[in-house]
C-alpha positions, 0 to 999 in steps of 0.5 A: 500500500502506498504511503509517504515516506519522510527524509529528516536530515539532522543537518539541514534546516527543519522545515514544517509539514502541511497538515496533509500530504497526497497519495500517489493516487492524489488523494489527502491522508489523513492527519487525525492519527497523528494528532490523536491523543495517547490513549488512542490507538496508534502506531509506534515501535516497541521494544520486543523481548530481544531487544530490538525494534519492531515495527507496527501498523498504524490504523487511521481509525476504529470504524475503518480496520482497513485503512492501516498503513506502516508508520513513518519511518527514517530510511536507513541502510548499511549500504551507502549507495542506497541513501539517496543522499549523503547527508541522509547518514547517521553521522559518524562514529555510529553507536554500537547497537546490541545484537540479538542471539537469533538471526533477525528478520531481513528488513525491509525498506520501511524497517531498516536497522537503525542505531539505538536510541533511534526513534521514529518520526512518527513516535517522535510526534506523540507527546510521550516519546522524547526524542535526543541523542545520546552521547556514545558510551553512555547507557540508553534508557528503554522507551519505558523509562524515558516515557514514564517519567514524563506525563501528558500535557502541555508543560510537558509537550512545550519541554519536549519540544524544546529538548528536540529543538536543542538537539538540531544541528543546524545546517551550513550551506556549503558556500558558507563552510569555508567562511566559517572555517575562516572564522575560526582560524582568524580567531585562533590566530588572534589569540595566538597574536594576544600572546605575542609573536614569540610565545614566550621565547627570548631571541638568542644572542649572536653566535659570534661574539662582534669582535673586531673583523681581520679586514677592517683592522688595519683601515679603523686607523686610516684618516685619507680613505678613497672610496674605489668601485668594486668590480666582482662578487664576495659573497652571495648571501642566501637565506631569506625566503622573501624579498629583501627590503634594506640592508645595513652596514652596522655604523660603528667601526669596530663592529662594521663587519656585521650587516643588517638585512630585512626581509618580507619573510617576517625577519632580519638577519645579521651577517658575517658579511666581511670575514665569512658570510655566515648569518649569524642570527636570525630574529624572528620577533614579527608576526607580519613583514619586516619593512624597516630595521636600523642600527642603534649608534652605538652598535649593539641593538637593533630597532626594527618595525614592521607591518605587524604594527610592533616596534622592537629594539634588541640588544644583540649580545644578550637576545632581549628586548629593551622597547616593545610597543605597539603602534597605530599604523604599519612600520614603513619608516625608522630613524634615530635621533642624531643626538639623543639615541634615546629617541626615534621617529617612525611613520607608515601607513598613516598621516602622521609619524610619531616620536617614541622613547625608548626609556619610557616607551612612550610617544613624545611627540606627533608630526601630523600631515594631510597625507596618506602613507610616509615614505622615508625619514631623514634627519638634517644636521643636529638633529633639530630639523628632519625631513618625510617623504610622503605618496602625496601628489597630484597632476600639476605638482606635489607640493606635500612630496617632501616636507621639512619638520621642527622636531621639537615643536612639531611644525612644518617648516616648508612643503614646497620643496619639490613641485614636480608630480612624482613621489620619493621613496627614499631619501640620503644625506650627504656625508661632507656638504650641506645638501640631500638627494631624493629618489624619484618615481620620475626613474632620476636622483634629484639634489636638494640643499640642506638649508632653508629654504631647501632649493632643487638643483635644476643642473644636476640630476641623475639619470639612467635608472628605473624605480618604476614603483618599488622603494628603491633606495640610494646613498653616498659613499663615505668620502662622498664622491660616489652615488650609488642607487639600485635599479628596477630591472636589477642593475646597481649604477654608481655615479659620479657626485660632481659629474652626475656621469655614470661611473659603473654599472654591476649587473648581479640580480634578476630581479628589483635591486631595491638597495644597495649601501657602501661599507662605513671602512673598506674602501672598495666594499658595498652590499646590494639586495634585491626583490628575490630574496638575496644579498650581494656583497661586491668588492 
């Protein structure tokens, strides 16, 4: 006899059922068994002496005997090809169920095994039968028990209703899954960061002591130190598994073996960039790329800054951190008071920079712009006035490009300092005269004074590179006759100061040469790095 069978996937969404479904012959069924009270005769699955269940007919009522049909029952088979869909299995581990010492009857379509604990829709109806999962392991109470303790009426019904309501597991769409997941890694991973990037570790101390380099001993002496340009590569130094941003020659003499480089791979090294080429250390203190790192003047800790929005200073001989802070913006920009060494300005994503010191880890002082992102940071001489490089710029000029600050009251001095339409992602001082060089976007080195009120020299410029939007950085040699800069198609070209005319060009990299630094001593020494990930070290 036909009847409608019912699909209840625990992990879709529960739906209500009209109050009556069709036969295939297109006739009502009839819903009164279903609403009937307890004391009627209905249809339901009872326990049977084995301790299985057995199914029973459900009759529409007393005056028709004939109008009996099986009850609504949860299609199930130990054949997964049988369900018509995978969520229609019972989530696994499935309970163990409890077989009986005879061989049970073949089921049928209507009457397939199901796990203990299950009960059918049709029971599941009534207002005696609760209907919950049980944990696995746990003993499950017989039919008798669960129905007993609870009578009929309304409180009861409510209650019951509201324990099957609890025991739904509701269902997430499959587009949804991968956002949920998402959700869940992000708030891991924000804990893990609530903890700090180095879960408690210390960095470890260099694994050389900074002694004085075999190479550099006999030039810390030398007054008349001529800078030659190198012809051939020393080291090729291999280790960071992203773009290299900055390298840095540690400015004290004694310890300028030692180089600083880091990198888009969460770090910064110090090598043994003279003697050996070995790494030395590597510090791992940043969560997110480490966009700007600078020696202290005195040789011995690093300060670095990343897009992790934290602020490190390490003491390199002990491993510890002296200053940590967390900023308000992402770390593109670091440079030490020339005086106090106390005392550092940094700027990134943001529009403002702002002074830290390290003693109180506190800010001092704010220097406030209509600009959107900071470029680099120079100080002028004594430290009383430094210059920002800023990403603003419009058509006709770019009047906030390069702008001049009081460090002490945190006024602009002047903004009009470069008015073509291209911005400057790094900025250098000269060693031995009062003027600045600025790298532009516009593939040329201009050359600023030093002094207000800050003059752009239109005779000399300095051409033949291409920066085509990386950070590509320059300086000048110690005795300040040589200009160095890096190139984006992975050149290093070297001019001459007074002549603006290309000395030479070294061609080590494949790809973005975005630095590239003269030694403090050796006077024929200079590193380079790059966007794929290596240093150079040319002699």
């Amino acid at each position: 006899m036909a009847s409608l069978v019912a699909y209840e996937d625990s992990d879709s969404e529960a739906e209500t059922e009209p109050a009556g479904g069709f036969h295939p012959v297109g006739q009502m069924e009839d819903t009164s068994a279903m609403l009937r009270p307890p004391e009627q005769n209905f249809g339901s699955r009872v326990l049977d002496a084995t301790g299985g269940w057995a199914p029973s007919l459900v009759c529409g009522s007393h005056d028709d005997p004939t109008a009996c049909r099986l009850p609504l029952a949860r299609l199930w088979s130990q054949d997964p090809g049988s369900c018509p869909s995978q969520r229609l299995r019972w989530p696994r581990p499935e309970p163990e169920a409890t077989l009986p010492a005879s061989p049970p009857a073949r089921p049928s379509l209507w009457t397939s095994q199901a796990p203990a604990g299950h009960v059918p829709l049709a029971a599941a109806r009534s207002k005696q039968v609760r209907v919950c999962w049980e944990p696995s392991g746990s003993p499950t109470p017989s039919l008798d028990a669960r129905t007993g303790s609870e009578g009929p009426g309304k409180g009861s019904s409510s209650l019951q209703r509201k324990r099957r309501e609890d025991c739904v597991v509701p269902y997430i769409p499959k587009r949804l899954r991968p956002l949920q997941a998402l959700s869940t890694e992000t708030d891991s991973s924000k804990d893990t960061e609530a903890r700090g990037p180095l879960g408690g570790r210390v960095p470890a101390p260099l694994r050389v002591a900074p002694e004085v380099s075999e190479f550099t001993q006999p030039y810390l002496g030398s007054q008349n130190k001529r800078t030659k340009v190198p012809r051939a590569v020393l080291f090729h130094l291999r280790g960071h598994r992203g773009p290299v941003n900055s390298v840095q020659w540690c400015p004290v003499a004694a310890r300028s073996h030692m180089l600083l480089s880091t990198s888009m791979d969460k770090t910064f090294k110090v090598w043994n960039a003279v003697d050996s080429g070995s790494c030395l250390q590597t510090y791992s203190l940043h969560s997110e790329a480490v966009r700007a790192a600078r020696w202290s003047p005195c040789g011995r800790r690093i300060l670095s800054g990343g897009f992790d929005f934290a602020l490190h200073l390490t003491d390199l001989e002990t491993g510890t951190q002296l200053f940590s802070s967390q900023s308000d913006f992402r770390i593109t920009a670091l440079r030490f008071h020339p005086r106090d060494h106390s005392v550092f300005v940094c700027g990134g994503f943001s529009s403002e920079m702002k002074a830290w010191d390290t003693r109180t880890s506190k800010v001092v002082r704010s220097y406030k712009a209509t600009i959107q992102q900071t470029l680099d940071i120079l100080f002028l001489r004594e430290g009383s006035e430094f210059l920002s490089s800023t990403d603003a710029s419009s058509r006709d000029s770019a009047d906030r490009t390069i702008i001049a600050w009081d460090f002490q009251s945190s006024a602009k001095i002047s903004n009009q300092i470069f008015h073509e339409r291209y911005t400057c992602p790094s900025l250098t001082l000269h060693p031995r005269e009062p003027v600045f060089l600025a790298q532009t976007n516009g593939n040329y080195l201009a050359l600023f004074s030093a002094v207000w009120p800050y003059r752009m020299s239109r005779r000399r410029r300095y051409e033949g590179h291409k920066v085509e939007g990386y950070s590509v950085g320059c300086e000048c040699s110690p005795d300040g006759d040589l200009l160095l800069t890096g190139s984006a198609d992975g050149r290093t070209l070297v001019y001459s100061f007074r002549t603006a005319s290309r000395a030479r060009t070294l061609h080590g990299h494949t790809q973005a040469c975005v630095g590239a630094t003269f030694h403090p001593v050796l006077p024929s020494m200079l590193a380079t790095c790059s966007w794929e990930g290596d240093v150079k070290i040319w002699h």
